[in-house]
C-alpha positions as CSV (number, residue, x, y, z in Angstrom):
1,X,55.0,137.0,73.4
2,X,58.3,135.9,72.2
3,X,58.6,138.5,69.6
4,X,58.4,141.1,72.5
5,X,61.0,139.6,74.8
6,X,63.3,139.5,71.9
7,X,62.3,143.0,71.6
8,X,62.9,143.5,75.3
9,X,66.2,141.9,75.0
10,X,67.4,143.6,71.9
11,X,66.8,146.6,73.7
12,X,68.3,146.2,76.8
13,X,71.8,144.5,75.3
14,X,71.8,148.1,73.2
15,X,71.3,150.0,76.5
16,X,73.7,148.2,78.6
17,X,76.8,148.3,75.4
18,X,78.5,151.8,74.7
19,X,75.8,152.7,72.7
20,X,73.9,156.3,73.0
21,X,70.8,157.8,71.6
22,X,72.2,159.6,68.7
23,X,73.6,156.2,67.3
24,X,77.2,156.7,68.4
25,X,79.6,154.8,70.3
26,X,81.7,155.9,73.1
27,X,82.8,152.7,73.6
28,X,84.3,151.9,77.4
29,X,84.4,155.7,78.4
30,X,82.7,156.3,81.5
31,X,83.6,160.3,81.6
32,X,84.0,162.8,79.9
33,X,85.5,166.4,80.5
34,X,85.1,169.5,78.6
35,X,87.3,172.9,79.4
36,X,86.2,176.2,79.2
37,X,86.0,177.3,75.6
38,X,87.7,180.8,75.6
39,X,87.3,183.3,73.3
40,X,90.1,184.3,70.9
41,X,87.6,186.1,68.5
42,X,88.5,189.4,67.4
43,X,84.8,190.8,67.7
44,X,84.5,189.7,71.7
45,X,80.9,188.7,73.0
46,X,81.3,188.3,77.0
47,X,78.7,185.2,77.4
48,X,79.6,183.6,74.4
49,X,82.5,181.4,76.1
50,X,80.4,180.3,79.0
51,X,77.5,179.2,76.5
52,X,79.1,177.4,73.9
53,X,80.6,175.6,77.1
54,X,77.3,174.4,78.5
55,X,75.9,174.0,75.6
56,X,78.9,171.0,74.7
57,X,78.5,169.6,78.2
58,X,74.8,169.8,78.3
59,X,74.6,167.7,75.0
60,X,77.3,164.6,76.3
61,X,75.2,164.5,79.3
62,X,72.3,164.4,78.2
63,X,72.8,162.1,74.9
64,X,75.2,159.6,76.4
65,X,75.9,157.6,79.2
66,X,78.4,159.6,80.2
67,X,79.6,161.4,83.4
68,X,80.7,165.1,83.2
69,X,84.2,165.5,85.2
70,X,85.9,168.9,85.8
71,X,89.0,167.0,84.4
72,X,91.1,163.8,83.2
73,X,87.9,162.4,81.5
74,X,88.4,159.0,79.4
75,X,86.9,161.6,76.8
76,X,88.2,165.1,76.9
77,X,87.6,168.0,75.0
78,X,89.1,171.4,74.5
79,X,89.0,174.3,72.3
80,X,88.7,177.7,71.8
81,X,86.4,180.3,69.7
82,X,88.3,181.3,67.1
83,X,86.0,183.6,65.2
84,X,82.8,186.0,65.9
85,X,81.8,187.7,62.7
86,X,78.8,189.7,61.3
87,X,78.9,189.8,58.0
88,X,76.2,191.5,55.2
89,X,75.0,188.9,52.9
90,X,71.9,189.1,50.0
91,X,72.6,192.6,48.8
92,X,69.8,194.4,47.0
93,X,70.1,196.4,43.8
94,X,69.7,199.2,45.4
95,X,73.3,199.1,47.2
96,X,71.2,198.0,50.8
97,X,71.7,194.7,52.3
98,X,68.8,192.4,53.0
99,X,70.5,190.1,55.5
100,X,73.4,190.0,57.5
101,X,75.3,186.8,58.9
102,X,76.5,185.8,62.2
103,X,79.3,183.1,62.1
104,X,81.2,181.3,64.7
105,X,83.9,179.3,64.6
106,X,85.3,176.9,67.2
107,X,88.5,174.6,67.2
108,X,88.3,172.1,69.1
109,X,90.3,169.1,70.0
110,X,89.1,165.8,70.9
111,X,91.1,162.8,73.1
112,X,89.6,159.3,73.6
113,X,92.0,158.4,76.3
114,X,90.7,154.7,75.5
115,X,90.8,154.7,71.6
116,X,93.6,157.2,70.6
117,X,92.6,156.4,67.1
118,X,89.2,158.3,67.4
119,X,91.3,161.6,68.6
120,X,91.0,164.5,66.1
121,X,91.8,168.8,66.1
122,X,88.9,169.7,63.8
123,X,87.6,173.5,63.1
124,X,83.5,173.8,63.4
125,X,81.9,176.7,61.7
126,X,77.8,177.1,62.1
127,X,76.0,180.4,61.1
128,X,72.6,182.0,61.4
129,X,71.3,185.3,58.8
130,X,69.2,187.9,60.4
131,X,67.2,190.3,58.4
132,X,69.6,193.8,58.1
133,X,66.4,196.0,59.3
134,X,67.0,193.8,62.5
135,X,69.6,195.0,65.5
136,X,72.0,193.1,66.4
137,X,71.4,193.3,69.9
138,X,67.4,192.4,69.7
139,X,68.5,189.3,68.3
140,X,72.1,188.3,69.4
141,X,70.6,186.1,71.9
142,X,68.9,184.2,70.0
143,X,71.0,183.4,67.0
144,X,73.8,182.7,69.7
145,X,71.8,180.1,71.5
146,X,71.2,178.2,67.8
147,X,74.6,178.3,66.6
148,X,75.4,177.0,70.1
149,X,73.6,174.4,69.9
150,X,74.5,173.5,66.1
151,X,78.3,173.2,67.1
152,X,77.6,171.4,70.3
153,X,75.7,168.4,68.2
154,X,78.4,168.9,65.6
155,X,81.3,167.9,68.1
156,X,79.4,165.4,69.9
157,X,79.2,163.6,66.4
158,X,82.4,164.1,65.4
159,X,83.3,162.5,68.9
160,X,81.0,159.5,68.7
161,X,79.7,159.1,65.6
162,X,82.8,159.2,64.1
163,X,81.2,161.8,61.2
């Protein structure tokens, strides 16, 4: 019995601290807001800006403690889409391509309105290849939603985990 109410204790002290489920700290930060995301890239996808969005809110709120705010959070981010590429990769002999690459890249810039020493302007870059007999289009969707969700736990790390 005493081992579990040390358990139980243990538990609820790491609950109640500013400790999340990914292992990271957001310390005394209560909120958290995240602007829109335009998109700078010189191949334009319409959605991309709005999903890449959610997909960094959805991830603070539902790893951490947090409270989203449309502004002025104790955590706020900010950024924009700085690249959207497709790019042939794994050529053949015969002069074909076997695979072709779709990139994006995101700065993105990171306050801790509490900690100014956790701040940082970093540049995330996640992919996804697709086979080259493959449209685009049939799997844009997709590979989109992946590399979404990719950057989205790469900035929440970078934010909290400090990696």
């Amino acid at each position: 019995m005493r081992k579990w109410t040390s358990l139980l204790l243990l538990v609820v002290a790491a609950c109640t601290g500013g400790y999340t489920f990914t292992g990271g700290d957001v310390g005394d930060a209560k909120t958290i807001s995240v602007s829109n995301f335009p998109n700078y890239a010189e191949l334009f996808q319409p959605n991309l800006s709005l999903t890449l969005t959610e997909a960094i809110r959805d991830i603070f709120v539902q790893q951490t403690r947090l409270e989203l705010t449309s502004r002025d959070g104790d955590l706020q981010l900010e950024g924009e889409i700085t690249d959207y590429r497709v790019e042939p990769v794994n050529a053949q002999a015969n002069a074909t391509v076997a695979q072709n690459r779709l990139t994006i890249k995101v700065k993105v810039r990171f306050t801790n309105t509490l900690d100014d020493t956790k701040d940082y302007d970093k540049q995330f870059s996640r992919y996804r290849d697709y086979d080259a007999s493959q449209n685009l289009s049939d799997v844009e969707e997709a590979l989109i939603e992946e590399i979404n969700q990719e950057l989205a736990e790469n900035i929440l790390n970078a934010a909290i985990a400090n990696w």
